[in-house]
C-alpha positions in Angstrom: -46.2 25.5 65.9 -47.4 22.2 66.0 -46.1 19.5 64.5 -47.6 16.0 62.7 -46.6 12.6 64.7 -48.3 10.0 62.5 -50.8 9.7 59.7 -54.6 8.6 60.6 -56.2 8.6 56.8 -57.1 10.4 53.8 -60.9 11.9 54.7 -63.8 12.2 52.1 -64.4 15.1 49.5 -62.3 16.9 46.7 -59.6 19.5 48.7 -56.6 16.8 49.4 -57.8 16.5 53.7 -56.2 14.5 55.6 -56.5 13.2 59.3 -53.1 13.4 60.6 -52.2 13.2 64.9 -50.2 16.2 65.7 -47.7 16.3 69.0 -50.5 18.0 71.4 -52.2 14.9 71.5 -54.7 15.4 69.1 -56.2 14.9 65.4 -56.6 17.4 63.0 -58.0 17.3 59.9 -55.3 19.1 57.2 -56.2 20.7 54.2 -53.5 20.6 51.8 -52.7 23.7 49.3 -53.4 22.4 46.0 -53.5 23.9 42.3 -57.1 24.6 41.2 -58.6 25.3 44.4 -56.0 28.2 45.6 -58.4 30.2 47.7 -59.2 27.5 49.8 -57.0 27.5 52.8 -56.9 31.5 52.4 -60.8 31.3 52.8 -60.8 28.6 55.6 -57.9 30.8 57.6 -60.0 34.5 57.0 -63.3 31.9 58.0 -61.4 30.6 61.5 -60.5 34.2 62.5 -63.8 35.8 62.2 -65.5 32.6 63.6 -63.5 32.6 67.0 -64.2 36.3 67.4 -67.5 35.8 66.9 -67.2 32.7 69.3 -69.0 30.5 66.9 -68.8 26.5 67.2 -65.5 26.2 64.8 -63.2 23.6 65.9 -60.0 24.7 66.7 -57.5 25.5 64.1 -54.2 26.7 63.1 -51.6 27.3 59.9 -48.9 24.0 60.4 -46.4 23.4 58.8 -45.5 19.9 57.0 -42.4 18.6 56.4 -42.2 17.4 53.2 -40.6 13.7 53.9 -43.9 12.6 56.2 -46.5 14.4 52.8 -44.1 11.7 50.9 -45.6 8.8 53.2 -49.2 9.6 52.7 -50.9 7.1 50.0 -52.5 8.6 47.3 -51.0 11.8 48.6 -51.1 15.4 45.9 -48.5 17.1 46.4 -48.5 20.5 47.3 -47.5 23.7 46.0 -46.9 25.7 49.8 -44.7 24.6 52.9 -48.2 25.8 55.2 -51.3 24.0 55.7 -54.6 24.3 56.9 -55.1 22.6 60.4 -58.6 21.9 62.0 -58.8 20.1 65.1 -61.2 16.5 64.5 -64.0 16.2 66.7 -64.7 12.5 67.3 -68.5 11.1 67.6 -70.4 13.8 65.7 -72.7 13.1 62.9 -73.4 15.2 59.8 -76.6 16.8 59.2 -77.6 14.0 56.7 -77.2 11.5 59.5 -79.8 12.8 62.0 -83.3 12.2 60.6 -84.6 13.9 64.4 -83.2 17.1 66.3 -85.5 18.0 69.2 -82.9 20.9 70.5 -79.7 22.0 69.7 -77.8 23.3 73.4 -75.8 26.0 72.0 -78.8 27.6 70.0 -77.8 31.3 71.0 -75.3 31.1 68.0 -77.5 29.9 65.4 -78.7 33.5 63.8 -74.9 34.6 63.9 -74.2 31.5 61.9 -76.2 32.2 59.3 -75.2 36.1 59.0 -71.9 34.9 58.8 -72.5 32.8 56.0 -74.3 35.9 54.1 -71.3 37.9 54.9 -68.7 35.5 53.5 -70.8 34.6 50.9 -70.5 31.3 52.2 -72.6 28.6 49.4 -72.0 25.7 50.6 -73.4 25.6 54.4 -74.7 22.2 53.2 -76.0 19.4 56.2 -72.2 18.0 54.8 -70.8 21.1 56.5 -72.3 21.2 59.8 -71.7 18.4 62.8 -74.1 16.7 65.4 -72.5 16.0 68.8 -74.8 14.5 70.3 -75.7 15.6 74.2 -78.6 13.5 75.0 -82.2 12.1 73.8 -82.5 13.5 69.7 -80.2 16.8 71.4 -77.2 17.9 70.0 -74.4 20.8 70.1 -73.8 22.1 66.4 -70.4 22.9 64.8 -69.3 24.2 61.7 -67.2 23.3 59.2 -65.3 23.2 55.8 -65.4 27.4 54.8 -62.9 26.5 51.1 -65.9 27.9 49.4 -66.4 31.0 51.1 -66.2 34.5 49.3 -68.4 32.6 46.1 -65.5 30.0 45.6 -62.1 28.2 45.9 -60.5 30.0 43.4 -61.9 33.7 43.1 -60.0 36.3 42.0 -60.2 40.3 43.2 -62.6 40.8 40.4 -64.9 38.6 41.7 -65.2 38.9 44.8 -65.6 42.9 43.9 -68.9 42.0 42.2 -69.9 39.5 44.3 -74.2 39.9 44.5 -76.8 40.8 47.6 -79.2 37.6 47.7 -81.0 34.9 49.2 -79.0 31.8 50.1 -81.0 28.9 49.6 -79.8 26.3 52.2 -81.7 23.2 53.7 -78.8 23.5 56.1 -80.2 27.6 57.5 -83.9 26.7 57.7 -82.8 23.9 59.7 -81.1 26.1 61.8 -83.9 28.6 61.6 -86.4 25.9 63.2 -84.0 26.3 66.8 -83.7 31.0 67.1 -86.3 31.3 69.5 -86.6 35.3 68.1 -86.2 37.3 65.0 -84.5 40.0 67.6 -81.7 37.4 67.7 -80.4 38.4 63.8 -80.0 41.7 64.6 -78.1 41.7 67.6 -76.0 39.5 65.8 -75.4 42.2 63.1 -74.1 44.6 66.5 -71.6 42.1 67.3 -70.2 41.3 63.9 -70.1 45.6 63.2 -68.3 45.5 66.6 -64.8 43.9 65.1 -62.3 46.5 64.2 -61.5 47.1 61.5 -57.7 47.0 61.3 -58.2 43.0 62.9 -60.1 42.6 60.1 -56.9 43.8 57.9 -54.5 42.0 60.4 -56.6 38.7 60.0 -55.8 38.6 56.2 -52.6 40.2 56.0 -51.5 36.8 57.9 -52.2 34.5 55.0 -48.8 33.1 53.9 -47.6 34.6 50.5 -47.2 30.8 49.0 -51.1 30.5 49.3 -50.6 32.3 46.6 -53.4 35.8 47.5 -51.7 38.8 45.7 -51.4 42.2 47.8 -53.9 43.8 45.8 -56.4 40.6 46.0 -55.6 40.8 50.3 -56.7 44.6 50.2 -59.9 43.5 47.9 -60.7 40.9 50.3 -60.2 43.1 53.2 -62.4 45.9 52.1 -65.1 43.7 50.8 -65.2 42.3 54.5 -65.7 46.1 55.8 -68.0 47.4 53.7 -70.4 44.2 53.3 -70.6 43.6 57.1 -72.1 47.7 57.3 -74.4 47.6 54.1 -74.6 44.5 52.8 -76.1 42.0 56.0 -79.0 44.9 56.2 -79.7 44.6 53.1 -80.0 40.9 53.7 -82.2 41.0 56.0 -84.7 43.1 54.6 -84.3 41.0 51.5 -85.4 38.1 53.5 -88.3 39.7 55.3 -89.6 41.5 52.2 -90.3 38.1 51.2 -92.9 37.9 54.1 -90.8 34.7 55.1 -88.5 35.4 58.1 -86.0 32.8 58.9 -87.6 32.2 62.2 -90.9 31.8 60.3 -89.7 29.1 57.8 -88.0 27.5 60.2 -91.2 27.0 62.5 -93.5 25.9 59.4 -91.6 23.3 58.2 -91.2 21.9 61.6 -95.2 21.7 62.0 -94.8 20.0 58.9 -95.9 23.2 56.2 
């Protein structure tokens, strides 16, 4: 495990992040367990898993530990209820999507429709242009990443109950018909739906069995969360599809209109 070497500074929004230099080198940006937004780190950790299996643009991460006497040196620092942390590795130079007025091709564009279905099948709200980064490669081209997954599974703090009776709808993101604008064919959604019905099941079980206990996800809420993953990624991204179509407004479609301007 790696371990922090010197504090950088406190980064912007509400879930206690901090960009701390770790002894492989490199910057990480820590998310800090905190009371009130308890499913956070266990959504950003279930997030990370089926992200890299999916080899989509998530910056590296791991659980760290922090010892408590360098949290004490932080300013402004809340302290935290758990002894694990949520590490992901800071990519320097991007932009956020609110900071590119002009994108004339994004390189890794292959993994744009499996971005999106992996949003509908974490019930992932908040894929705001906060939540994505611009690296850019050349003239108004970039290579998109994603970030910041607290919110998956319909909040920070949901409970089995909820995420039981969590709904089947459209997700109204600036941030996908962006996106949208750059998946060159409608054929690309469903092949992503193959790969993502390809991960077995009992990784998907492994993947959240793995969140520490002081994160504070109860046994029965880990096999709630667990099944919800299996039985949404078989019935539920279909549904979403057709959901989407039936409006007679593909993805790919909305995408391309309002890029002529429509």
């Amino acid at each position: 495990m790696i371990k922090p070497v010197s504090y950088v500074k406190k980064l912007e929004g509400k879930s206690n992040t901090h960009l701390i230099k770790f002894d492989d080198g490199h910057e990480y940006a820590v998310k800090y367990f905190i009371q009130g937004f308890e499913k956070s780190l266990p959504n950003e950790w279930v997030a990370y898993c089926i992200a890299r299996y999916l080899q989509l643009p998530m910056p590296y991460a791991q659980i760290v530990e922090i010892p408590a006497e360098f949290s004490a040196q932080i300013p402004d620092f809340i302290e935290s209820a758990s002894r694990y942390q949520f590490a992901s590795r800071y990519i320097s130079g991007c932009y956020n999507g609110h900071e590119v007025s002009q994108i004339k091709k994004i390189v890794n564009e292959h993994q744009l429709a499996s971005i999106i279905l992996f949003d509908y099948w974490l019930s992932n709200r908040d894929r705001t242009k906060k939540n994505i980064l611009l690296k850019e490669e050349g003239n108004e081209t970039y290579h998109l990443w994603i970030i910041d997954h607290a919110e998956c599974f319909g909040s920070y703090n949901w409970t089995g109950e909820q995420v039981e009776d969590l709904p089947v709808k459209i997700l109204k993101s600036a941030t996908h018909r962006l996106m949208a604008q750059f998946v060159k064919d409608e054929s690309e959604f469903y092949e992503a739906i193959k790969v993502i019905q390809t991960i077995p099941n009992f990784l998907i079980e492994e993947i959240v069995s793995i969140i520490p206990d002081d994160w504070q996800v109860s046994a029965d809420e880990k096999k709630i969360l667990s099944q919800y993953l299996i039985r949404r990624r078989k019935k539920m991204l279909p549904r979403s599809l057709k959901k989407i179509y039936g409006k007679g407004v593909p993805p790919v479609s909305i995408g391309r209109e309002e890029q002529r301007g429509g």
